[in-house]
DSSP file (Angstrom, degrees, kcal/mol; ACC not computed):
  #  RESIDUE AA STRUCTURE BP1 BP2  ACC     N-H-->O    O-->H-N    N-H-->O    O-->H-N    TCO  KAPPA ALPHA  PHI   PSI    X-CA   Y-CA   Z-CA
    1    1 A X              0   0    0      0, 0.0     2,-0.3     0, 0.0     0, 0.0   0.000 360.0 360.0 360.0 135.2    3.9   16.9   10.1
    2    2 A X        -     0   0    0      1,-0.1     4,-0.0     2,-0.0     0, 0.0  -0.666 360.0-150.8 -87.1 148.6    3.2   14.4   12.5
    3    3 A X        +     0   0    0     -2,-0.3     2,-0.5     2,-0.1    -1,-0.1  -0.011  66.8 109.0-108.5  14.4    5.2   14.2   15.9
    4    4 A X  S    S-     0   0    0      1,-0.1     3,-0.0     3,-0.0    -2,-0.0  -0.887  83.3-100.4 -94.1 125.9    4.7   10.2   16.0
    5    5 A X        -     0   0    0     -2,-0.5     2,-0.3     1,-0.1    -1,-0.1  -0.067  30.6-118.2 -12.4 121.4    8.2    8.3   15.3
    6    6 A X        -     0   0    0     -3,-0.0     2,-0.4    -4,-0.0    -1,-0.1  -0.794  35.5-147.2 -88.6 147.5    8.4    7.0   12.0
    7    7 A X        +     0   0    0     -2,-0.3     2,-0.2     4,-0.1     3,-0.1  -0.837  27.2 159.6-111.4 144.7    8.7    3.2   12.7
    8    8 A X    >   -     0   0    0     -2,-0.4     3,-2.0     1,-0.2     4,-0.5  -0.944  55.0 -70.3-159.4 161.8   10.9    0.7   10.2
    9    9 A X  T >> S+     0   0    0      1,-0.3     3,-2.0    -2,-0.2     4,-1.0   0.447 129.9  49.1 -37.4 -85.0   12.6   -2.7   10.2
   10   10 A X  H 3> S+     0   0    0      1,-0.3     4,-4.0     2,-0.3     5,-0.3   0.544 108.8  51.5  16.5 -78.8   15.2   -1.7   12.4
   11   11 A X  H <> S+     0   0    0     -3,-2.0     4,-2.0     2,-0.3    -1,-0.3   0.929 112.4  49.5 -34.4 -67.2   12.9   -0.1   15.0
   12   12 A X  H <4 S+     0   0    0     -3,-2.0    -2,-0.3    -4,-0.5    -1,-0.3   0.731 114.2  40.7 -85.6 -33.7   11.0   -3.1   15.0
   13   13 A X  H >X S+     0   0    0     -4,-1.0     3,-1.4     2,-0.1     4,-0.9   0.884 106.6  59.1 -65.0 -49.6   14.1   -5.7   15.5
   14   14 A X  H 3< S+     0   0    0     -4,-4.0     3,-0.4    -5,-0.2    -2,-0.2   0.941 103.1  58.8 -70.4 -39.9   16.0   -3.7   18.0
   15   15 A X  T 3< S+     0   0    0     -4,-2.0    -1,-0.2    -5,-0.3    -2,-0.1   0.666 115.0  38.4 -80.7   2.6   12.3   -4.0   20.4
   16   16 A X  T <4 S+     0   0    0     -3,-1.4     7,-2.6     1,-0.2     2,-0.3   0.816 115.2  55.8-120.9  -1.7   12.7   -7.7   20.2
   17   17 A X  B  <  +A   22   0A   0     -4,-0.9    -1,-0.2    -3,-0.4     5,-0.2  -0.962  58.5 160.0-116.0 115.9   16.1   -8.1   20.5
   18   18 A X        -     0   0    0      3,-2.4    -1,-0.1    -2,-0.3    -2,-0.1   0.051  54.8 -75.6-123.7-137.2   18.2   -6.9   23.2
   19   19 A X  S    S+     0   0    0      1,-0.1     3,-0.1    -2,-0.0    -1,-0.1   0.505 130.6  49.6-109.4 -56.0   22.1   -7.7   24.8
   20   20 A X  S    S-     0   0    0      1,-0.2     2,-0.2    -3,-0.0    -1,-0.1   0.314 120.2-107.4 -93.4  37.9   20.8  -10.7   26.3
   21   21 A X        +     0   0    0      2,-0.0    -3,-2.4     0, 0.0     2,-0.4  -0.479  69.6   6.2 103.7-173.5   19.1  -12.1   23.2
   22   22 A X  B    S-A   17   0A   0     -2,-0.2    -5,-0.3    -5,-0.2     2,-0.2  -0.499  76.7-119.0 -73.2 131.5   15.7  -12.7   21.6
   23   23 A X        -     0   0    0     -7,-2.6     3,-0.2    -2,-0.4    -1,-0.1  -0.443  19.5-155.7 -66.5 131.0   13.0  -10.9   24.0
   24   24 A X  S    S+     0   0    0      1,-0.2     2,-0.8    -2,-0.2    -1,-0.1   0.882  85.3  61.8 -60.0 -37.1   10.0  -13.7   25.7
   25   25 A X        +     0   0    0      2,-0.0    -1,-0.2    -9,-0.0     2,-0.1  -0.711  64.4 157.7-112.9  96.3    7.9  -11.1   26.1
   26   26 A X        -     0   0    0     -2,-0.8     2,-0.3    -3,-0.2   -10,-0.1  -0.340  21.5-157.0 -81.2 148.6    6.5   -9.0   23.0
   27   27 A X        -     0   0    0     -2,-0.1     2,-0.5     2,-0.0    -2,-0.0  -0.893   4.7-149.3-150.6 149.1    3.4   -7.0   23.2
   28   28 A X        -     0   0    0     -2,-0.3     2,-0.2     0, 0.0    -2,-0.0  -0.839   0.6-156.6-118.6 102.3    1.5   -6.0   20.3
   29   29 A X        +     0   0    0     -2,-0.5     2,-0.2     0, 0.0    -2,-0.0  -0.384  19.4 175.8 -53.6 103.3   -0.6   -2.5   20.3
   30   30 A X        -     0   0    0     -2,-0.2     2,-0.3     4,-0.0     3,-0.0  -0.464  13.2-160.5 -90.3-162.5   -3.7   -2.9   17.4
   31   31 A X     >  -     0   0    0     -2,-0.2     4,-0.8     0, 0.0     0, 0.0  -0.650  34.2 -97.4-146.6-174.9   -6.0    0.2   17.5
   32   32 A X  H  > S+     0   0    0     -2,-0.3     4,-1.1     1,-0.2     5,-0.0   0.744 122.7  55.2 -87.8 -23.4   -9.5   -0.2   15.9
   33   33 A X  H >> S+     0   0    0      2,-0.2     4,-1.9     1,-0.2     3,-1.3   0.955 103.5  44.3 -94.1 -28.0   -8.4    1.1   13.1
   34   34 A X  H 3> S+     0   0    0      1,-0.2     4,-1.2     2,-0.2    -1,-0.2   0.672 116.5  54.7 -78.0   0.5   -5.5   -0.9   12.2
   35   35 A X  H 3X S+     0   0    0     -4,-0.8     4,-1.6     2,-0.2    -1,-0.2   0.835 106.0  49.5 -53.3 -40.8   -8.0   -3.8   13.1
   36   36 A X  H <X S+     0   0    0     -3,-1.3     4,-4.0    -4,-1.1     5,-0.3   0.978 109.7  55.7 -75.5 -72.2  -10.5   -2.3   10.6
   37   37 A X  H >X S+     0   0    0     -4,-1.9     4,-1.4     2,-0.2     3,-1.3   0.737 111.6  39.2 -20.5-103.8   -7.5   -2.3    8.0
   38   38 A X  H >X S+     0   0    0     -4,-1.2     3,-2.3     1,-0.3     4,-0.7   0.785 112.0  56.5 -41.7 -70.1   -6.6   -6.1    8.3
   39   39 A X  H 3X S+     0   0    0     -4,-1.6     4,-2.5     1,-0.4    -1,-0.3   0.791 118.0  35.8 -33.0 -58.5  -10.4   -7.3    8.5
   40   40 A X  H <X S+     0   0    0     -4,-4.0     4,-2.4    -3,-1.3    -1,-0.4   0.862 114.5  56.6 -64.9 -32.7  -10.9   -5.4    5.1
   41   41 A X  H <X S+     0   0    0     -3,-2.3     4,-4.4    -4,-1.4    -1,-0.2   0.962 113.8  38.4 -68.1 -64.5   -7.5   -6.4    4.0
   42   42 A X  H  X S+     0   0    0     -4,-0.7     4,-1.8     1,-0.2    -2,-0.2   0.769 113.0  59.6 -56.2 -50.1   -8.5  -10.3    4.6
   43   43 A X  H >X S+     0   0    0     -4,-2.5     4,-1.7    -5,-0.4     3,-0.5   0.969 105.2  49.0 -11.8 -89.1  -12.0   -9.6    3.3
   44   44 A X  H 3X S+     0   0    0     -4,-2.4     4,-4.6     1,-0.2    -2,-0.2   0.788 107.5  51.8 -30.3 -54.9  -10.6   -8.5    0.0
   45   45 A X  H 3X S+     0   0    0     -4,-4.4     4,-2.4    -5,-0.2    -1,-0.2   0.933 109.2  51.2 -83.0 -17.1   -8.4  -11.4   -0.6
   46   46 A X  H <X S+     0   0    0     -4,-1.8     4,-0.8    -3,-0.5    -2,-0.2   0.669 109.9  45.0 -29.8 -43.1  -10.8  -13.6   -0.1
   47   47 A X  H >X S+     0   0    0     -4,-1.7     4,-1.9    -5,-0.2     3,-1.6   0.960 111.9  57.1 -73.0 -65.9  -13.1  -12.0   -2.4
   48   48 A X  H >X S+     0   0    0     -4,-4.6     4,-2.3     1,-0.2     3,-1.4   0.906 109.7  46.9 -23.8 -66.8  -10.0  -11.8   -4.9
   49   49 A X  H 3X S+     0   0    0     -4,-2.4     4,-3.0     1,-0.3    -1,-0.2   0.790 108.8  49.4 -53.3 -20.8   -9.6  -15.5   -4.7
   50   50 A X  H <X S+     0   0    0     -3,-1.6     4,-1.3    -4,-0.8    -1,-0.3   0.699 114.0  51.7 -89.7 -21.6  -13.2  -16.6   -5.1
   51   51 A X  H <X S+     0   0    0     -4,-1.9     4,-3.2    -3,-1.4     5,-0.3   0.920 110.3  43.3 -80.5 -50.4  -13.2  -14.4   -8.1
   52   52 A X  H  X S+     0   0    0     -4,-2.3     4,-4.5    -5,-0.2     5,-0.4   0.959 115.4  48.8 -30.9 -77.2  -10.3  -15.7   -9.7
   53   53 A X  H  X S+     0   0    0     -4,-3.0     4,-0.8    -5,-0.3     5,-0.2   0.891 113.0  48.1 -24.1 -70.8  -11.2  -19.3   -9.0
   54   54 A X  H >X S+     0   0    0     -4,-1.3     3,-1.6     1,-0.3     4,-0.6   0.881 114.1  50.9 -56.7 -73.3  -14.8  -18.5  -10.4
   55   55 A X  H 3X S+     0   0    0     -4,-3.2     4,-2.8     1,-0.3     3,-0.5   0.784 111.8  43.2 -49.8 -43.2  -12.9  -16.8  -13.6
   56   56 A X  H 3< S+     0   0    0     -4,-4.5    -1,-0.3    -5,-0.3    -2,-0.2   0.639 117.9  46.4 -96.9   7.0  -10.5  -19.7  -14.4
   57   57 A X  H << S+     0   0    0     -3,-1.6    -1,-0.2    -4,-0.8    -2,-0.2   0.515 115.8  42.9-108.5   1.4  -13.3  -22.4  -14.0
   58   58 A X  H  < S+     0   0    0     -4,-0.6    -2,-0.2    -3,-0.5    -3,-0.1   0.767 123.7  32.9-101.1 -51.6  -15.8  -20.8  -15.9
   59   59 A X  S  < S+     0   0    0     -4,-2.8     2,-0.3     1,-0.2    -3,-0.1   0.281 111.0  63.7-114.3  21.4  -13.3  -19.4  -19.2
   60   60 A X  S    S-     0   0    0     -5,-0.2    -1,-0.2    -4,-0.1     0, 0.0  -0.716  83.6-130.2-146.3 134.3  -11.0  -22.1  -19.4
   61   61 A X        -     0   0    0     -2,-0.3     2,-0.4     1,-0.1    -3,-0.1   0.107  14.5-129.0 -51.6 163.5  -12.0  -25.7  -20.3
   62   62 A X     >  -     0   0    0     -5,-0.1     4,-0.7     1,-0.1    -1,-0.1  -0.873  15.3-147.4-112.3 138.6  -11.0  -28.4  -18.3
   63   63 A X  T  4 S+     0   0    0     -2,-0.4     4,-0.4     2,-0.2    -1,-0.1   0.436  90.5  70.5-101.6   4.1   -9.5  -31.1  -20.8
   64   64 A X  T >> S+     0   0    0      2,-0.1     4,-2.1     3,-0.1     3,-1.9   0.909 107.5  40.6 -54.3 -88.2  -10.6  -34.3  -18.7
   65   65 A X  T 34 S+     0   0    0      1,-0.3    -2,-0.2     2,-0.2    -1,-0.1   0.411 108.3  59.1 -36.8 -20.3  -14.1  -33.3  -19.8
   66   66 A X  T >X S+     0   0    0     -4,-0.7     4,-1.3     2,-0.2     3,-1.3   0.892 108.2  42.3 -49.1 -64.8  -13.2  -32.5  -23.0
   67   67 A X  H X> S+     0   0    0     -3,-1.9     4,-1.8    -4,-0.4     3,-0.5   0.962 116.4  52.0 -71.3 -70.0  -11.8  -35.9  -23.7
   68   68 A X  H 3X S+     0   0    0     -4,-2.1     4,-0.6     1,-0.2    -1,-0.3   0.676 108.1  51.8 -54.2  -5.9  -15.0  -37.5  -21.9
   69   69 A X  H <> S+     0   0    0     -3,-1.3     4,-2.1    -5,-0.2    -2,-0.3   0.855 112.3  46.8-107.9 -32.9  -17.5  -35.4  -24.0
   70   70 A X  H <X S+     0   0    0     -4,-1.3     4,-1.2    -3,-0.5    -2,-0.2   0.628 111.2  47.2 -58.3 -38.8  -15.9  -36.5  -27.2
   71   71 A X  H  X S+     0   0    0     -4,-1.8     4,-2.9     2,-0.2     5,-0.3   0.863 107.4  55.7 -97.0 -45.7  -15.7  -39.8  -26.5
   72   72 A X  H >X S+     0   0    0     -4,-0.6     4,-1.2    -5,-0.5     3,-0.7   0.971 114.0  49.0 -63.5 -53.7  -19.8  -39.8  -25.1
   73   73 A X  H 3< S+     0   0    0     -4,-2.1     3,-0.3     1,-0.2    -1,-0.3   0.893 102.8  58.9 -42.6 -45.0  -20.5  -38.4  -28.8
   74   74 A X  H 3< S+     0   0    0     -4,-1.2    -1,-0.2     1,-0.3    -2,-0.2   0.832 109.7  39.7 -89.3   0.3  -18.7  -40.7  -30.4
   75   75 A X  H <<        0   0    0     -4,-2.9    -1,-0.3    -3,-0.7    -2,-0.2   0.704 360.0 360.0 -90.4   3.3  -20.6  -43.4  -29.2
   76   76 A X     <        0   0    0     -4,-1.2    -1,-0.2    -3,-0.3    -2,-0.2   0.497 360.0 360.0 -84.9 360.0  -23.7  -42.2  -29.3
């Protein structure tokens, strides 16, 4: 079992927030690893979006183009 505080909203409001009000001065501890964490995290949804994107411009038609390809047939 680990001897580290378990930390939750509470915790985390009461250290910005005091008697006299909202605290100026915050400071926020990363480590490398919960650097590592975000990087990949931000990584990932990036890759999600570009995938997404990719996926709903590729397998569903755009119905502008539609209309313009229809039209270019029927005058030709």
């Amino acid at each position: 079992m680990s001897t580290e505080k378990k930390r939750n909203i509470k915790n985390y409001l009461d250290a910005l927030v005091d008697k006299d009000g909202l605290k100026t001065e915050v400071t926020i501890t990363m480590t490398s690893e919960t650097t590592m964490k975000l990087v990949i995290a931000l990584l990932g949804s990036g890759l999600t979006i570009m995938l997404v994107y990719s996926l709903v411009k590729n397998y569903f038609p755009n119905a502008q183009l539609m209309a313009i390809q229809k039209q270019l047939k029927a005058i030709q």
